[in-house]
C-alpha positions in Angstrom: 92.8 86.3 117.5 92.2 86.4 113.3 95.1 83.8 113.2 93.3 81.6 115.7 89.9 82.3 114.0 91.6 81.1 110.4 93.0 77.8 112.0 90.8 74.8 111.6 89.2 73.0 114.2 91.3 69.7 115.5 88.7 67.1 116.4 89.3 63.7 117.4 87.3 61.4 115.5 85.5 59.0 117.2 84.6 55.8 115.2 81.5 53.4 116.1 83.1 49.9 115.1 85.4 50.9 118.4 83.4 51.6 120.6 81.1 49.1 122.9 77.9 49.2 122.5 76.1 48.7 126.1 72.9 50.9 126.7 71.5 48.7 128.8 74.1 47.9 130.9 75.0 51.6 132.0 71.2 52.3 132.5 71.5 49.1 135.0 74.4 50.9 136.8 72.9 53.6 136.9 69.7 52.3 138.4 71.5 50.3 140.8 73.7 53.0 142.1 70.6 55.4 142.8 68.8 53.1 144.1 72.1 51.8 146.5 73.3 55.0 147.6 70.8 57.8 147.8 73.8 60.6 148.5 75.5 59.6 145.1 74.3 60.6 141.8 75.5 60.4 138.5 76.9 64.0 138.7 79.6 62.3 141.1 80.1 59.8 138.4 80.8 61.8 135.8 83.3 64.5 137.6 85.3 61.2 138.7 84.4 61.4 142.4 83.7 58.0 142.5 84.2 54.9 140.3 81.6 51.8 139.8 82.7 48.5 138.9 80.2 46.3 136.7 80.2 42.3 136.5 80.0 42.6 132.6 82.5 41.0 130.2 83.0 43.2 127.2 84.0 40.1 125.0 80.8 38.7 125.8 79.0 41.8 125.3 80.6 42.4 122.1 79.3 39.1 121.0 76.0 39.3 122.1 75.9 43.0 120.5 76.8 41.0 116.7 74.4 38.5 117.6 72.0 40.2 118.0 72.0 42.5 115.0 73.2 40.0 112.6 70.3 37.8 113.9 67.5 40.7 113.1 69.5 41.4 109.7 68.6 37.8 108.9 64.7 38.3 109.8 64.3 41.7 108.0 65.9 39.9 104.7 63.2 36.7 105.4 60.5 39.6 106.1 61.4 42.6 104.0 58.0 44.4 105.4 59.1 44.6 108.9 62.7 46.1 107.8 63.1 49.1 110.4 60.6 47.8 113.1 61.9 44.5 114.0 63.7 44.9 118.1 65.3 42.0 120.1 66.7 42.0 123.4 69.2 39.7 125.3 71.2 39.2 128.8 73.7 36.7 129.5 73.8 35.4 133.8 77.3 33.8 135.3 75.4 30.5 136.3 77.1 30.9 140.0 75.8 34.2 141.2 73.3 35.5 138.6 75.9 38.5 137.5 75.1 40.0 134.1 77.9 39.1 131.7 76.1 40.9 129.4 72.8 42.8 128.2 71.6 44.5 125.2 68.2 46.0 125.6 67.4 46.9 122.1 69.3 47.7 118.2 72.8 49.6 118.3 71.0 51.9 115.6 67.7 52.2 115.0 66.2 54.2 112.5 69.5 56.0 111.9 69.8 57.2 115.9 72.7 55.5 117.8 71.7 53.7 121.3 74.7 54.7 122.8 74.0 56.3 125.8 70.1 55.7 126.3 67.2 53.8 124.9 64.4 51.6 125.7 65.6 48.5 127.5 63.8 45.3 126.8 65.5 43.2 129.1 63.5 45.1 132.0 61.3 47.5 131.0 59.6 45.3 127.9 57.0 43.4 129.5 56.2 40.1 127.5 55.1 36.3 128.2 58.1 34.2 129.2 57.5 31.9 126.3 60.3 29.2 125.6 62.0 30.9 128.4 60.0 28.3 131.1 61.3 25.1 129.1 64.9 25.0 131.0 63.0 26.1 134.5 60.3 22.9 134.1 63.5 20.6 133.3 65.8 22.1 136.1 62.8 20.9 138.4 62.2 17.7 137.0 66.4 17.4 137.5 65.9 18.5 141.1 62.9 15.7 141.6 65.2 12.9 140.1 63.0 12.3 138.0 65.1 13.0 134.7 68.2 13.1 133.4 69.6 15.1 130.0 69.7 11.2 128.6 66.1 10.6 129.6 64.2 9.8 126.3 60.9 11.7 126.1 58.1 11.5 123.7 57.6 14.5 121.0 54.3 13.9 120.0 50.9 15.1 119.7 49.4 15.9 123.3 46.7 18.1 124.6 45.6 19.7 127.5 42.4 21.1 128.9 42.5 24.7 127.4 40.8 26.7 130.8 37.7 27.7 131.7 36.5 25.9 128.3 35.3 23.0 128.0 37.6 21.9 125.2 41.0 20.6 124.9 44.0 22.3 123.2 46.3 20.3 120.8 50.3 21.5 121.3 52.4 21.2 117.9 56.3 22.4 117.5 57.0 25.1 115.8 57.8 23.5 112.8 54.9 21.9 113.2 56.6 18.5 112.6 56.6 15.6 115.4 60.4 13.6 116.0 58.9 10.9 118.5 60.8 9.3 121.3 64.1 11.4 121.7 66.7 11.9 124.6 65.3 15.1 126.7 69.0 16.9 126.3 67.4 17.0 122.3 63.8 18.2 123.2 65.7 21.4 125.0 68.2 21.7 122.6 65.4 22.5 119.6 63.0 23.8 122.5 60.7 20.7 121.5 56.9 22.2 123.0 55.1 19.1 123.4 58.3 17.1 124.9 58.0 19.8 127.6 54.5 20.1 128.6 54.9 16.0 128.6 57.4 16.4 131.2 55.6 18.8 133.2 52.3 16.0 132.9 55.3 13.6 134.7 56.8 16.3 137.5 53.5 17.9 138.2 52.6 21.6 137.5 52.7 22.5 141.5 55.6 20.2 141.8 57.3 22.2 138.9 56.4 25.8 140.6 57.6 24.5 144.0 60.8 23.8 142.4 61.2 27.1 140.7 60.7 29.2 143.7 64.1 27.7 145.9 
């Protein structure tokens, strides 16, 4: 016992740069299989008793998990106030079937605590406008109605619209607040051109475009 007492302690090291970052994705599984299967739990996971089989690439989620980071390291150098408080979030969908290739809810470390294992996920539990997000949907519909085609040329220009209950109209710029004129429509989603797309909804229709979006 003494000698065993004076040996040191063999521990396998377990380095961070090899393992796969994917918080989000095992709380998905998790969800999922609780959710599925009300007589399984992830005790039964864990001692091996059964195994679960996820859609996710781990190339893709490797490359989303750099992206991500190296893309928030670029804002906290551009905004060196919000260093430490600055979170993102991204999936990836196979177009076919709507799998998740991958998902990253949140920062692999944040404020020196690893996301390993469990964290906030943004993809579903961070609610937030859909933004930019509704540009492809309003083109997908306008594809669907024939209407337009990625070579379609579409105007990216000042245009306004009645701004609600108010009686006043609101005037939509780009974010760069610069104006390119008459461009093909494949450009105007490319650089997520704003007033190209609420043109384009003016063409389709708004009920048209909502329609669309819910086949």
């Amino acid at each position: 016992m003494r000698e065993a007492e004076q040996r040191p302690i063999q521990v396998v090291t377990r380095h961070k740069d090899k393992m796969l970052q994917a918080a989000a994705v095992v709380d998905n599984v998790l969800q999922e299989l609780k959710a599925r299967s009300a007589d399984l739990s992830v005790e039964d996971l864990l001692q091996g008793r059964i195994h679960v089989y996820s859609t996710v690439d781990a190339r893709v989620q490797q490359i989303m998990n750099e992206a991500l980071e190296h893309g928030l390291d670029l804002y906290e150098k551009r905004h060196p106030s919000f260093k430490g408080l600055i979170q993102g979030s991204v999936i990836a969908l196979r177009n076919r079937d709507a799998s998740i290739l991958a998902e990253t809810g949140g920062r692999q470390f944040y404020k020196g605590r690893s996301a390993s294992f469990s964290d906030f996920n943004r993809v579903t539990q961070s609610l937030r406008q859909p933004g930019s997000a509704m540009k492809p949907l309003v083109y997908l519909a306008a594809f669907r109605q024939g209407a337009f085609t990625l070579e379609s040329m579409v105007p990216d220009e000042p245009i306004g619209v009645p701004d609600g209950g108010e009686q006043s109209t609101k005037w939509i710029s780009n974010y760069d607040r610069q104006f390119k004129g008459v461009i093909p429509l494949r450009e105007a989603l490319a650089e997520s051109r704003n007033t190209a797309a609420i043109w384009v909804t003016e063409q389709i229709g708004s009920t048209a475009s909502c329609g669309r979006l819910r086949v």
